[in-house]
KOLVEX-498017 format. One record per residue (C-alpha): residue in three letters; x, y, z; residue number from 1; chain. Coordinates in Angstrom, 1 decimal. Layout:
# KOLVEX-498017
("ala"; (X; Y; Z); NUM; "A")
...
# end
This chain:
# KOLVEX-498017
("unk"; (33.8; -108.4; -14.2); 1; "A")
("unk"; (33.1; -111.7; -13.1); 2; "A")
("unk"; (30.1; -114.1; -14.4); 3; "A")
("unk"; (29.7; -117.9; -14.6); 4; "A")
("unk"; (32.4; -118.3; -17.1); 5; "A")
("unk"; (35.2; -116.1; -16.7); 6; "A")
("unk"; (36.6; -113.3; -14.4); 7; "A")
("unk"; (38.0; -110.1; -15.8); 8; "A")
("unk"; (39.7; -107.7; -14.0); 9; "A")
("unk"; (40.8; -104.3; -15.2); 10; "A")
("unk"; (43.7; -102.0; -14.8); 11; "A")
("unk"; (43.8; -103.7; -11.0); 12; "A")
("unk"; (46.5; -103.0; -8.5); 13; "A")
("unk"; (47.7; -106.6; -6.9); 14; "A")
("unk"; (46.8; -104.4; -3.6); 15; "A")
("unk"; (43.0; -104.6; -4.2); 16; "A")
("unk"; (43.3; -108.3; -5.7); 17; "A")
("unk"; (44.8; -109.1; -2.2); 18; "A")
("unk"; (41.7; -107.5; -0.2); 19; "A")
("unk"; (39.2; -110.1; -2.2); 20; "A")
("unk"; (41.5; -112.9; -1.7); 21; "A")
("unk"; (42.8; -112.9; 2.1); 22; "A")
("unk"; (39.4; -110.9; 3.0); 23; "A")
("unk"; (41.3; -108.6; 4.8); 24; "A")
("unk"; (41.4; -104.3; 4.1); 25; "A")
("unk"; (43.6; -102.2; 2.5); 26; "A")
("unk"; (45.4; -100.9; 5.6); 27; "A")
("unk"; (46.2; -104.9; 6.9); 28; "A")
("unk"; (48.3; -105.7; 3.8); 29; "A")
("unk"; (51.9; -104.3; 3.4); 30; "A")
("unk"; (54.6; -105.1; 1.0); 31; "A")
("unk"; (56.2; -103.4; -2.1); 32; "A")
("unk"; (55.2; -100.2; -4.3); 33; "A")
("unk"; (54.6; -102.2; -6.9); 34; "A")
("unk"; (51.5; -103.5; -5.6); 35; "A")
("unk"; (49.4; -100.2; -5.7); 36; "A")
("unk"; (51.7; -98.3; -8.8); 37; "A")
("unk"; (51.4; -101.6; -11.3); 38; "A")
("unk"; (48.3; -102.2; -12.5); 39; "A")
("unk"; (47.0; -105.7; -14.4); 40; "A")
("unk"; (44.6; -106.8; -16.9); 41; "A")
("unk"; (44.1; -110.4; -16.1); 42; "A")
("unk"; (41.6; -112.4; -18.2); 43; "A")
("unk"; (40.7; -116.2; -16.8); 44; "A")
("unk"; (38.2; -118.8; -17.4); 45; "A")
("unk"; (36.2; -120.2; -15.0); 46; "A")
("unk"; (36.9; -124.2; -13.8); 47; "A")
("unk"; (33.4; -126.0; -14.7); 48; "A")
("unk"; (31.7; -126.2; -11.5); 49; "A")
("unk"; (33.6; -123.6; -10.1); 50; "A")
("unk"; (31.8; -120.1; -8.5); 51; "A")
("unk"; (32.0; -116.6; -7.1); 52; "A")
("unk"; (33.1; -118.1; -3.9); 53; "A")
("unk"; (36.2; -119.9; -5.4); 54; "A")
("unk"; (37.9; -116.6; -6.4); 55; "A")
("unk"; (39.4; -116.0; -3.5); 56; "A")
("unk"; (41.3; -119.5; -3.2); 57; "A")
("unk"; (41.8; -119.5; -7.3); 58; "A")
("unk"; (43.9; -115.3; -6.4); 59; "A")
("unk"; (46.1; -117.0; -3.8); 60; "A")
("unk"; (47.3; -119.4; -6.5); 61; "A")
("unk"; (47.8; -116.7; -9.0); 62; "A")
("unk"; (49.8; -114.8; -6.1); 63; "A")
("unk"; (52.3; -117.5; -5.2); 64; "A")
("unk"; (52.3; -119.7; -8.9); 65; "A")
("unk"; (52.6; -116.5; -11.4); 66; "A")
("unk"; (54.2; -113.9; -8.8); 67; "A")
("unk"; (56.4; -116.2; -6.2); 68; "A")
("unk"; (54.7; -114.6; -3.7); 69; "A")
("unk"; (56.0; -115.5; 0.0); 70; "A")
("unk"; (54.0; -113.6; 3.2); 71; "A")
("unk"; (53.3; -114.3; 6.2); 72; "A")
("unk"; (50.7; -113.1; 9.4); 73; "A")
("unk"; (51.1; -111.0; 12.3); 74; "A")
("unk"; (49.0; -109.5; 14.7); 75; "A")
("unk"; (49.6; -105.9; 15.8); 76; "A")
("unk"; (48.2; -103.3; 17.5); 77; "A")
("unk"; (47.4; -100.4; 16.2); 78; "A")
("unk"; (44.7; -97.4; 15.5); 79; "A")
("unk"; (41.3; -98.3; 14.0); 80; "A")
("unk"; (38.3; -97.1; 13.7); 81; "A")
("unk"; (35.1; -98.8; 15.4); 82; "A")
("unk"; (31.5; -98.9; 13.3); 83; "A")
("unk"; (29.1; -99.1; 15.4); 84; "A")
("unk"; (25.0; -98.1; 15.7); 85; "A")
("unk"; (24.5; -94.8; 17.1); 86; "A")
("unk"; (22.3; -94.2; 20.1); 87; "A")
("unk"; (19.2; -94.4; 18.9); 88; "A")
("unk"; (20.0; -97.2; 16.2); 89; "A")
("unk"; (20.6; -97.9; 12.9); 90; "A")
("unk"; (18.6; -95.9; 10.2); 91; "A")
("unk"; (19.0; -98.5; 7.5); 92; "A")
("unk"; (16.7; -100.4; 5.4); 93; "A")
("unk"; (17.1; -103.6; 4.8); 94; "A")
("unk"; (17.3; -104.5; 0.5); 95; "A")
("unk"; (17.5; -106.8; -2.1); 96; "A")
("unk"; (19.7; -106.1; -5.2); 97; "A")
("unk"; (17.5; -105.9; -8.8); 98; "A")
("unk"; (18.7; -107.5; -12.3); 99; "A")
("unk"; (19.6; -105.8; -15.3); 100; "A")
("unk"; (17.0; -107.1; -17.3); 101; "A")
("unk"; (17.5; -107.5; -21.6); 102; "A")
("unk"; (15.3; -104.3; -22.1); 103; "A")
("unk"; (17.1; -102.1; -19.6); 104; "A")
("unk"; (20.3; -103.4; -21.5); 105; "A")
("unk"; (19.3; -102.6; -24.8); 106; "A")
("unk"; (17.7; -99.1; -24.0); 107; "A")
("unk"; (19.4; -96.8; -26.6); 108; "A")
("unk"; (22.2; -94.0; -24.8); 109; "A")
("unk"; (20.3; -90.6; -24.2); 110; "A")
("unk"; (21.9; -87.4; -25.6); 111; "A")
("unk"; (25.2; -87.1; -23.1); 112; "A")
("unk"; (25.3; -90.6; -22.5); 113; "A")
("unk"; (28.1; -93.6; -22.7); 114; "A")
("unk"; (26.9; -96.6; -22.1); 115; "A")
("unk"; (29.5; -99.2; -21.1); 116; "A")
("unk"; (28.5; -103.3; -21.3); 117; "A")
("unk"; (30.9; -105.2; -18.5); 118; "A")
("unk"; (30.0; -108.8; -18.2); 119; "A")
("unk"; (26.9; -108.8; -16.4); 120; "A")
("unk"; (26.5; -105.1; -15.8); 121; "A")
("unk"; (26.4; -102.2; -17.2); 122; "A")
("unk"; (27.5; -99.0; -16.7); 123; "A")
("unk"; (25.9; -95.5; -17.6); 124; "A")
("unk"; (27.7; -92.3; -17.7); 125; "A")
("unk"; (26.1; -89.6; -18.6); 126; "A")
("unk"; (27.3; -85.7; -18.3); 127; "A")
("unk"; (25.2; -83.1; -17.3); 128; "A")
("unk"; (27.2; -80.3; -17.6); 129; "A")
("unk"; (28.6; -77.7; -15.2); 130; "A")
("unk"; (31.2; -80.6; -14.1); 131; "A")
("unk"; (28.3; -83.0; -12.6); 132; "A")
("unk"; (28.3; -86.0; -13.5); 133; "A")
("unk"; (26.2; -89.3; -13.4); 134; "A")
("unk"; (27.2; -93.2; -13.4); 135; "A")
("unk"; (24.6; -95.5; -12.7); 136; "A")
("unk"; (25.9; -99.2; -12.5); 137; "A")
("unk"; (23.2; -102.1; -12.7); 138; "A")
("unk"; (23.4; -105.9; -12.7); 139; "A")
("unk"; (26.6; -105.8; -9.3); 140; "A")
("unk"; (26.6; -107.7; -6.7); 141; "A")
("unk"; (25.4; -104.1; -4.8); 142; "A")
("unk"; (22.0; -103.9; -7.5); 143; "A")
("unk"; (21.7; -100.7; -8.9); 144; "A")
("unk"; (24.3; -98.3; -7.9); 145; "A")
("unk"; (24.1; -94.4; -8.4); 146; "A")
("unk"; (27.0; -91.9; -8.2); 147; "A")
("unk"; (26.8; -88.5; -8.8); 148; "A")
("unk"; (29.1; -85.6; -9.0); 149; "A")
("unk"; (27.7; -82.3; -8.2); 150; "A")
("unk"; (28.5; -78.8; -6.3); 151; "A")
("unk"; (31.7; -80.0; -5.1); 152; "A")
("unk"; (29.9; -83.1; -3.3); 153; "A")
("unk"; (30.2; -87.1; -4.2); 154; "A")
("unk"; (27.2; -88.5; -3.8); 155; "A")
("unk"; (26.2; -92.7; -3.8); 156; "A")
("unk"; (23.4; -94.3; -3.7); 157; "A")
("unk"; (23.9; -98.1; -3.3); 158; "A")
("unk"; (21.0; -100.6; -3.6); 159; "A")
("unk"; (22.4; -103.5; -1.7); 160; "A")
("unk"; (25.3; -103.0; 0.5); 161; "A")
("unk"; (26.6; -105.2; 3.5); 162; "A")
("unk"; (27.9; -103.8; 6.7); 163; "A")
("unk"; (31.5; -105.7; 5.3); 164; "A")
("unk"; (31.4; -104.0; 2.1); 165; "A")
("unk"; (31.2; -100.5; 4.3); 166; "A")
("unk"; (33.8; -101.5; 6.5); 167; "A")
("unk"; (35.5; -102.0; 3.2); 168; "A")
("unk"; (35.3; -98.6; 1.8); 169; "A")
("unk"; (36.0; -96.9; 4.9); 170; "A")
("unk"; (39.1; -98.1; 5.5); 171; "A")
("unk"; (39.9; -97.2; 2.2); 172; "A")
("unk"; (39.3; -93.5; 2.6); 173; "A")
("unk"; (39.9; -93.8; 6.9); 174; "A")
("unk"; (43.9; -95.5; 5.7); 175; "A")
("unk"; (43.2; -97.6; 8.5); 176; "A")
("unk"; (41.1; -100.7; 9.4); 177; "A")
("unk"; (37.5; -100.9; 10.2); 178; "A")
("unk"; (36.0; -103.0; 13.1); 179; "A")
("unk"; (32.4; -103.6; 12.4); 180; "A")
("unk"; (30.5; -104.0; 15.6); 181; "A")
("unk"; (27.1; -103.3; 14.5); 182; "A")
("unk"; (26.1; -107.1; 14.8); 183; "A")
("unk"; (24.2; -106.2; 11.5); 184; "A")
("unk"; (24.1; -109.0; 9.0); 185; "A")
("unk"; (22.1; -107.8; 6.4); 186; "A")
("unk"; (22.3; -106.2; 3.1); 187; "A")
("unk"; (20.8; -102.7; 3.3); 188; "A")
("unk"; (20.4; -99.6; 1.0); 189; "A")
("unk"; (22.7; -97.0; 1.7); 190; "A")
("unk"; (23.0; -93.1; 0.8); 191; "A")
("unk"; (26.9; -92.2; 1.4); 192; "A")
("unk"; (27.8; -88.3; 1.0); 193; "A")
("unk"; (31.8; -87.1; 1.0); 194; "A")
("unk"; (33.4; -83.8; -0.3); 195; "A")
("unk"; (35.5; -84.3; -3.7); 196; "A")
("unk"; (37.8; -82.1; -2.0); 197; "A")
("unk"; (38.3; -85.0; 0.3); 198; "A")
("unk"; (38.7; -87.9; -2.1); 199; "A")
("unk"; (41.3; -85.8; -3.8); 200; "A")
("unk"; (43.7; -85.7; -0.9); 201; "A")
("unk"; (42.6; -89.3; -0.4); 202; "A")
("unk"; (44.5; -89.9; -4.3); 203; "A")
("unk"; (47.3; -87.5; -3.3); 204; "A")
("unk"; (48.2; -89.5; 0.0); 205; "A")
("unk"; (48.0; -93.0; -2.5); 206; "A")
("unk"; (50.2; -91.3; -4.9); 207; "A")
("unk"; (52.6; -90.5; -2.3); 208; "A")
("unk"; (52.9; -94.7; -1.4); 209; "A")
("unk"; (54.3; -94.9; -4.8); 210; "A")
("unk"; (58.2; -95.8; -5.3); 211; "A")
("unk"; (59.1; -92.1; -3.8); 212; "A")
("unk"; (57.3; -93.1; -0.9); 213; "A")
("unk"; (59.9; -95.8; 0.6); 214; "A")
("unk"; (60.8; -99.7; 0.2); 215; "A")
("unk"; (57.0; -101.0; 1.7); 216; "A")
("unk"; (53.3; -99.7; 0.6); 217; "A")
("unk"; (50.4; -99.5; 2.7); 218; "A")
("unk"; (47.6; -97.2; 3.0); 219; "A")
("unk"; (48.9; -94.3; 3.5); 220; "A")
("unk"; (48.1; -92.4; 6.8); 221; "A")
("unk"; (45.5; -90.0; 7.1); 222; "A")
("unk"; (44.7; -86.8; 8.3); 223; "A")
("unk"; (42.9; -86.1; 11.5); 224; "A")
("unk"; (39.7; -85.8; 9.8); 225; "A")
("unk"; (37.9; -84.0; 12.9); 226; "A")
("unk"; (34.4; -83.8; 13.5); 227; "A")
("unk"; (33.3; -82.0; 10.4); 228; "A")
("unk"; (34.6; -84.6; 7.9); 229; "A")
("unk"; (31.8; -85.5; 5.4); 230; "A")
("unk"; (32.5; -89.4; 5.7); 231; "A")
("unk"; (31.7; -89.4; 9.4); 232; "A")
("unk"; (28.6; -87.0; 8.8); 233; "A")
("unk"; (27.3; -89.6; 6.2); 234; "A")
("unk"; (28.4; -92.1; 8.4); 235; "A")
("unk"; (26.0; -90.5; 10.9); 236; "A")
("unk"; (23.3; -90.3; 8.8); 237; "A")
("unk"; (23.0; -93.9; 8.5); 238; "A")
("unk"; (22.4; -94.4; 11.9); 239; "A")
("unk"; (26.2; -95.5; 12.7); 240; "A")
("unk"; (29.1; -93.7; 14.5); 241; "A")
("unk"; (32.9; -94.2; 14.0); 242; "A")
("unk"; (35.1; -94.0; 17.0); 243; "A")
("unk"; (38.4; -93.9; 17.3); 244; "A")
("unk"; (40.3; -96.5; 19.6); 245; "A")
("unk"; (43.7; -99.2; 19.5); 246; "A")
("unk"; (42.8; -103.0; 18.5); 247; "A")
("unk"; (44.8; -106.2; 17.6); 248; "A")
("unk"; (44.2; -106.3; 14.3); 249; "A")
("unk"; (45.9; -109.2; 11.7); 250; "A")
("unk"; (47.9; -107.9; 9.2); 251; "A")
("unk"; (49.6; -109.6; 5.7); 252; "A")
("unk"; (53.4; -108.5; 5.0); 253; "A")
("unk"; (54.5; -109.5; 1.9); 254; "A")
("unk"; (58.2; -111.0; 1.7); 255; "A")
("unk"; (58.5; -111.0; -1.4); 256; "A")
("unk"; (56.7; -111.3; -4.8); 257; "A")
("unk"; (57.9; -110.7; -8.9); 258; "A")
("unk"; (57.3; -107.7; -10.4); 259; "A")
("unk"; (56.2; -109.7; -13.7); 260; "A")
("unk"; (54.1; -113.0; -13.5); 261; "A")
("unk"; (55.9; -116.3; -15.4); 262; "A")
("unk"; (54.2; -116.9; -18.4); 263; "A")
("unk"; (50.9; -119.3; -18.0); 264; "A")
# end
């Protein structure tokens, strides 16, 4: 969570802290287990004048003043996936993100429903039975956000997305970095479909990158997903197509860095 005042984050790996404050993926950051196993709440007040675009600088500092970290940058190449707009264009619509406005935050939970207040947004997750499930996220950065869990399927609907932000995600569940060249600048709504069969081997790879899986962490490698995987079918759907190929692509090792932070 993150407003004007203060930024809060929650049961974070230092892993995902890293890909908001060097910009870079999961798959371009190596270093110890312990930055995907541990996880951190860290609570910190905003500097007056400071903003949203400070955080990254104000993680570095928390990186090498609390954790000692010392990393430096190489460039190798390696596999990656290209995002591109399929032949006859991209299918998105370009979007503006909404508010969460005081009514819409003080609407009472229906009958299944938890409703969660984070900072800004708010989160509500209501159960439908049958194992589906609902979470609808307003007042992000992305505007109102929609996942659903039903008939085996994982299904998001995102207001306000950038082609970044995609990248983003895909190299998440692709374990391996995302070159955007769609030359589209935008933010756009976007309607992203994958199988929960597949984001449960994407958390059994991660759990193998724990301590059992060797002295460095990365993404872990995936599978050949093949032609019928649901990420490059939603992909598809948007207009875009993902193509394998080998690219220089910058990556951050880690040296070394504290388990536990020195006190503030």
């Amino acid at each position: 969570m993150i407003d004007k005042a203060r930024v809060e984050y929650h049961l974070m790996p230092l892993f995902g802290l890293m890909t908001t404050a060097y910009k870079l993926q999961l798959s371009q950051i190596t270093g110890p287990p312990s930055l995907l196993t541990d996880r951190w709440e860290i609570f910190a007040k905003m500097p007056e004048g400071a903003t949203k675009d400070d955080i990254p600088e104000m993680l570095k500092s928390l990186f090498i003043d609390r954790f000692g970290m010392k990393a430096h940058f190489e460039t190798k190449e390696q596999s990656v996936y290209v995002l591109s707009q399929g032949k006859g264009g991209s299918k998105l619509v370009e979007a503006q993100a909404d508010s969460l406005d005081q009514d819409q935050r003080q609407k009472a939970a229906e009958k299944g429903e938890t409703v969660v207040d984070a900072g800004d947004a708010q989160v509500r997750v209501k159960n439908e039975g049958n194992g589906n499930i609902t979470a609808t996220t307003k007042g992000t950065d992305n505007g109102t956000v929609k996942t659903t869990v039903r008939d085996g399927m994982l299904h998001i609907d995102i207001q306000s997305m950038t082609i970044e932000q995609l990248c983003q995600q895909l190299s998440v569940m692709l374990s391996k970095p995302v070159v955007d060249k769609t030359e589209l600048k935008g933010r756009y709504s976007m309607a992203l479909e994958f199988s929960l069969a597949e984001m449960q081997a994407l958390a059994a790879r991660f759990g193998a990158a724990g301590p059992s899986g060797g002295a460095s962490a990365q993404a872990p490698e995936a599978a050949d997903p093949g032609g019928g995987a649901s990420m490059f079918k939603s992909v598809e759907k948007l207009g875009l197509k993902l193509e394998a190929t080998k690219a220089p692509v910058q990556q951050l090792i880690i040296d070394h860095i504290e388990k536990t932070p020195t006190d503030n």
